[in-house]
C-alpha positions as CSV (number, residue, x, y, z in Angstrom):
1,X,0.0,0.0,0.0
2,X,1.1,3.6,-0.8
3,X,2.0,6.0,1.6
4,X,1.7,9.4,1.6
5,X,2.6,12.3,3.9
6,X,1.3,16.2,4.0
7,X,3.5,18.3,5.5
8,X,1.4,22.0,6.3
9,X,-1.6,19.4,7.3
10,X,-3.6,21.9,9.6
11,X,-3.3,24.8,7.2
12,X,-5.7,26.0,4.3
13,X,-4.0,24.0,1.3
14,X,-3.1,20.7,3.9
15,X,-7.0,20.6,5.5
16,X,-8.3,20.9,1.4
17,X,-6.2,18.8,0.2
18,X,-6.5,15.8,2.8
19,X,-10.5,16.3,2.7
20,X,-10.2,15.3,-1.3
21,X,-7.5,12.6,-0.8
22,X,-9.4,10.8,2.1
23,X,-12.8,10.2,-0.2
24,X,-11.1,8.8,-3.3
25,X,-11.5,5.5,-3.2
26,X,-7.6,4.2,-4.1
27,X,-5.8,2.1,-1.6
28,X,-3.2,4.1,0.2
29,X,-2.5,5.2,3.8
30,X,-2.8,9.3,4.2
31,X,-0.4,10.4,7.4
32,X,-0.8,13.9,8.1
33,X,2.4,16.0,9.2
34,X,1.8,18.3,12.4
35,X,3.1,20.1,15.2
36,X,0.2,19.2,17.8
37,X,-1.0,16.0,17.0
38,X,-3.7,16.2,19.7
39,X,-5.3,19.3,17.9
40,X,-5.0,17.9,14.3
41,X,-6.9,15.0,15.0
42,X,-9.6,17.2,16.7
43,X,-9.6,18.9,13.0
44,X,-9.7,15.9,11.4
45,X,-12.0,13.5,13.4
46,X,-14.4,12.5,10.4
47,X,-11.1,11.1,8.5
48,X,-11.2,7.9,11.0
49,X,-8.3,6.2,8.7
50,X,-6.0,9.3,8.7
51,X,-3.1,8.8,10.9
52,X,-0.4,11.0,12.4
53,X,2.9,12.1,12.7
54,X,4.8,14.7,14.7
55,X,6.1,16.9,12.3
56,X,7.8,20.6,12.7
57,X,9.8,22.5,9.8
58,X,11.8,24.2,12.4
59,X,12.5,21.1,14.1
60,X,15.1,18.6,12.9
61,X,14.2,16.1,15.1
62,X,11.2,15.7,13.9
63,X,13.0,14.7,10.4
64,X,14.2,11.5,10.5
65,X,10.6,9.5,12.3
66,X,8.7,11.1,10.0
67,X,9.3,10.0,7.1
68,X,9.5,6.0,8.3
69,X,8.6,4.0,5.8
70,X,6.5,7.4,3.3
71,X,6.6,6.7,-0.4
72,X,4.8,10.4,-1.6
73,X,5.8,13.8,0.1
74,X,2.8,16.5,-0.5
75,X,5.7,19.3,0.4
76,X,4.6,23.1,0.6
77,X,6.7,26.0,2.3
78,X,5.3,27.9,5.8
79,X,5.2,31.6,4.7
80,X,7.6,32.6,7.1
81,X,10.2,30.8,5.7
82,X,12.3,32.1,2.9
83,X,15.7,30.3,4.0
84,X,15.7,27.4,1.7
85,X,19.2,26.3,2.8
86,X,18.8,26.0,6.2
87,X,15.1,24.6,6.5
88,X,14.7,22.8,3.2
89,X,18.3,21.2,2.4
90,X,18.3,19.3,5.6
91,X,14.9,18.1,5.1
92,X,15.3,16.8,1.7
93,X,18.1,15.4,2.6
94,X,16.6,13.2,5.4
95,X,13.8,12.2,2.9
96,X,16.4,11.2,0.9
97,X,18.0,9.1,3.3
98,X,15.1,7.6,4.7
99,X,13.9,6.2,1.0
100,X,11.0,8.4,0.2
101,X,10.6,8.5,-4.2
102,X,8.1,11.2,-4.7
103,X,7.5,14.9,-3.9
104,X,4.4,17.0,-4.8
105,X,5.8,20.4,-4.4
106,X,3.3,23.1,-3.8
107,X,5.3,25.8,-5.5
108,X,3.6,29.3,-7.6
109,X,3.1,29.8,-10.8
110,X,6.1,31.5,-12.5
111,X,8.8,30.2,-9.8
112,X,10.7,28.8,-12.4
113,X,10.8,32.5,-13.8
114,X,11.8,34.3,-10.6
115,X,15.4,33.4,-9.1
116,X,15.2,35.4,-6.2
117,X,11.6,33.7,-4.6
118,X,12.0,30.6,-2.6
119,X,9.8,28.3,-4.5
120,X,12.6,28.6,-7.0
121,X,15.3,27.9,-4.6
122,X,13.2,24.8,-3.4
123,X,12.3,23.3,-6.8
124,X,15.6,23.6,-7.8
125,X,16.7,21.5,-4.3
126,X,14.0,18.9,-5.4
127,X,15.8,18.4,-8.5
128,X,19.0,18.1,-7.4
129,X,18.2,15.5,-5.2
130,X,16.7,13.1,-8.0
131,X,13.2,13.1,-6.4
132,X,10.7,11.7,-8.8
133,X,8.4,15.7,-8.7
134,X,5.5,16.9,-9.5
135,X,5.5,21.1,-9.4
136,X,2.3,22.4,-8.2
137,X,2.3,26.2,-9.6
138,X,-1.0,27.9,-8.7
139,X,-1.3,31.6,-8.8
140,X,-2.7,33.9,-6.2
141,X,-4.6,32.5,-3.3
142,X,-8.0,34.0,-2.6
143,X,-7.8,32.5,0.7
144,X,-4.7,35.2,1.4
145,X,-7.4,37.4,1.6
146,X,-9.0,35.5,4.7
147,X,-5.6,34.9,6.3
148,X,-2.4,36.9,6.0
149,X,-4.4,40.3,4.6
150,X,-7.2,39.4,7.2
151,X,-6.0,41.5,10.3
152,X,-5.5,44.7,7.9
153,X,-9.2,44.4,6.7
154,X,-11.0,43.7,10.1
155,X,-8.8,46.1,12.0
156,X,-8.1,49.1,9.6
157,X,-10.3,48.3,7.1
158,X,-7.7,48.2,4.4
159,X,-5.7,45.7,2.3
160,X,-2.4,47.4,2.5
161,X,0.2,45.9,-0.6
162,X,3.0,47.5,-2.4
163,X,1.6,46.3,-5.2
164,X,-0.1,49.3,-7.2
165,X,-2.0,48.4,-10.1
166,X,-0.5,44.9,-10.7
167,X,-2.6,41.9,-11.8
168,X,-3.1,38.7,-10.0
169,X,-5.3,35.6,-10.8
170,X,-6.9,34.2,-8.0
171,X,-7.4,30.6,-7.4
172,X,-9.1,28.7,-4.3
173,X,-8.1,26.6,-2.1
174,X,-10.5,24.1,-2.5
175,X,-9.2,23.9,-6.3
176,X,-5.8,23.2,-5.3
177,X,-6.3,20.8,-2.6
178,X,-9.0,18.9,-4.8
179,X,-6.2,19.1,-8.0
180,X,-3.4,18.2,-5.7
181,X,-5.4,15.3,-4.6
182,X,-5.7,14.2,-8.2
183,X,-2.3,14.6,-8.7
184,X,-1.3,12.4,-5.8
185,X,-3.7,9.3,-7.3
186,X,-2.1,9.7,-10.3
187,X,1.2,10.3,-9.8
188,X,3.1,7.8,-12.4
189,X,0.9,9.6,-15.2
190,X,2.2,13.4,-14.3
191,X,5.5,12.9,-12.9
192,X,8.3,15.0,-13.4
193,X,6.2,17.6,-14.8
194,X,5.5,21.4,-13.9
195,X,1.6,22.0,-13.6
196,X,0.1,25.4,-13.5
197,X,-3.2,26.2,-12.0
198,X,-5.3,29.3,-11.9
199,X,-8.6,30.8,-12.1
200,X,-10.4,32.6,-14.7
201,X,-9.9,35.7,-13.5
202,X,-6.6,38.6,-13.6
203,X,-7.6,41.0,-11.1
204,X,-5.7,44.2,-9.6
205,X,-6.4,45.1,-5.8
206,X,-8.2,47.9,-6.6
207,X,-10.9,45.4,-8.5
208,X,-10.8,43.1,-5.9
209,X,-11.6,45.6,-2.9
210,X,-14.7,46.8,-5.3
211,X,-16.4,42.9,-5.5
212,X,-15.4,42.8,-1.5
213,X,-17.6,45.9,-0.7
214,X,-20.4,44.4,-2.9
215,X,-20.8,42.1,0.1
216,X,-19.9,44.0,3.3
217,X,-21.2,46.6,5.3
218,X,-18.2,48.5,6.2
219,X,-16.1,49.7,3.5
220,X,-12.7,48.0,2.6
221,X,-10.0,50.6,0.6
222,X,-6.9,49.1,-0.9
223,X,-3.4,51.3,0.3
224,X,-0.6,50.6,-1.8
225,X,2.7,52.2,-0.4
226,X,6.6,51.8,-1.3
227,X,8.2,49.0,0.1
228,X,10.1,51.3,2.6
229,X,6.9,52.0,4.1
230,X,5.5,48.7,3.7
231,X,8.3,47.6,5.6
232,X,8.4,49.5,8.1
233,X,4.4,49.2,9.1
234,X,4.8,45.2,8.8
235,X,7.9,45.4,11.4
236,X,5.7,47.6,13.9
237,X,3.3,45.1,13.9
238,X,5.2,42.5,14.7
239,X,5.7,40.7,11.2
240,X,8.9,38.5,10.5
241,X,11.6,40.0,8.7
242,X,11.5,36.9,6.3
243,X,8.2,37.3,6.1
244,X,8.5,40.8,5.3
245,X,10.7,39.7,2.3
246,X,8.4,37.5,1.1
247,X,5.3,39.2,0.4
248,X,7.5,42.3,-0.9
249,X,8.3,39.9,-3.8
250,X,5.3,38.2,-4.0
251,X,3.7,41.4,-4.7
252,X,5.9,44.2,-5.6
253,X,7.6,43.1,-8.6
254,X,4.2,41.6,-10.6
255,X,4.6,45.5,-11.2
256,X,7.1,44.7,-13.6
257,X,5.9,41.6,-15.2
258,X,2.9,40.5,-17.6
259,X,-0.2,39.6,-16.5
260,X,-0.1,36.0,-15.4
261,X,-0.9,33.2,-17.9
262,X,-4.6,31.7,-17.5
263,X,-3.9,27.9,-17.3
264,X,-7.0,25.2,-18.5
265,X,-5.4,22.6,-16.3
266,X,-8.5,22.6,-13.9
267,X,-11.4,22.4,-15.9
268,X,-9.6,19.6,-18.2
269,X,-9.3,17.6,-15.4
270,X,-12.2,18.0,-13.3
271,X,-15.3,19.4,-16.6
272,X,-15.9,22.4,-14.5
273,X,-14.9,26.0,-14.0
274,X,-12.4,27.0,-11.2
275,X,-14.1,29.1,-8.0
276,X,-14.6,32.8,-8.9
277,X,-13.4,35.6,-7.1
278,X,-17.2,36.6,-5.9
279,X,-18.4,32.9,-5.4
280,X,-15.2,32.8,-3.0
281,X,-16.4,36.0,-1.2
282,X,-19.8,35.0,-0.7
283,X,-18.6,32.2,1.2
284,X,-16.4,34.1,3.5
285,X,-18.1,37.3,3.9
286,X,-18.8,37.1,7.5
287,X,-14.8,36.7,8.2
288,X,-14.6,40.3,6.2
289,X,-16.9,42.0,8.7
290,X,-15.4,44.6,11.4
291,X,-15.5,42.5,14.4
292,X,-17.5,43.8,17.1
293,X,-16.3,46.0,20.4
294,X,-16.2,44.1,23.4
């Protein structure tokens, strides 16, 4: 029987992606990858054949167990780490070691573009260690508007990006996890290959705020300063340098480049459309709300 681990289990792309896994009917065993085993399986109590495994990126310890006896890595990379060489060489390595074949990278669309971003750094790792890959590349998540941009929103009522006018396609979640999924089952077919995945639509923050005020009650404006000042707010609130870092070139230089590429991948696969922007919204529109004085 195959075995597979997630790594990033408990977060938005991990949760998706092992709620697809665990109701296709092919004969593998799912191990989830997480820092608090109690409070995973709290999450995941309806997936009664999903086991566990303690799992930290920032842990080495937690390298070598981990990977006992896994065939398939589902690998993604926590936002607050950009330092490939000291997180993500020591880990591949111990997969490596330990005999895992496969690894289902959870990368972004145009890493192989952009030497400078981590994802590049990572795939590049992948390859050098001879894993049999797969290169997840979706484009923006939707769901960074419910977590990392959240606290801007509910508190000042602003998404607040150095990202002028640039254009981003959005893509959810629940796309990638159920695509990733697919990918997994089918992993002889698509190995060693570089998949992108998007959503039908290119939208620019300014757009974006416009659909989000369609469905809230207290107005939401979009703030787009230099990266100086950008900088300089995220460190008073307490962000991670490398953090920092991150979404500065995650969303500051798209100024410079093309609109991204609208891949078919998803509806090819699955005979449906990808999750728009507004559907996405309507879902989560309660989580865009100011939340109420104590």
């Amino acid at each position: 029987m195959k075995k597979i681990l997630i790594t990033g289990a408990t977060g938005n792309a991990g949760c998706s992606l092992i709620g697809f896994l665990c109701r296709l009917s092919i004969e593998y065993q799912v191990f989830a990858g997480v820092r608090d085993i109690g409070r995973a399986k709290k999450i995941f109590a309806k997936y009664q054949d999903l086991q566990f495994r303690n799992f930290d990126f920032e842990n080495r310890e937690t390298f070598e167990e981990v990977f006992v006896n896994v065939d398939t890595v589902f690998l993604l990379r926590p936002p607050h780490i950009s330092d490939t060489e000291t997180y993500f060489r020591p880990l591949l390595t111990t997969m490596r070691a330990q005999g895992v074949k496969e690894v289902l990278f959870l990368s972004v669309q145009g890493a192989e573009k952009s030497k400078i971003i981590p994802h590049n750094k990572i795939e590049k790792l992948i390859l050098d260690f001879g894993f049999k890959y797969i290169f997840l590349r979706p484009s923006y998540f939707m769901q960074n508007l419910t977590t990392t941009l959240l606290a801007d929103i509910q508190k000042y009522r602003k998404i607040i990006l150095p990202a002028g006018k640039a254009k981003f396609n959005w893509v959810d979640v629940e796309n990638i996890g159920e695509s990733a999924a697919y990918l997994l089952a089918n992993f002889k077919e698509c190995s060693n290959k570089s998949i992108e995945l998007t959503g039908n639509e290119n939208l620019n923050f300014y757009e974006v705020v416009d659909q989000l005020n369609q469905y809230t009650d207290n107005k939401i404006d979009y703030v787009s300063p230099n990266i100086i000042s950008f900088y300089r707010l995220k460190r008073k609130q307490g962000m991670r340098k490398g953090m920092i870092m991150v979404m500065i070139m995650l969303h500051f230089l798209p100024r410079f480049q093309n609109e991204p590429k609208i891949s078919n991948f998803y509806e090819q696969i699955f005979g449906k459309e990808p999750t728009r922007l507004w559907q996405f919204i309507e879902r989560e529109k309660a989580i865009f709300e100011k939340p109420k004085e104590d």
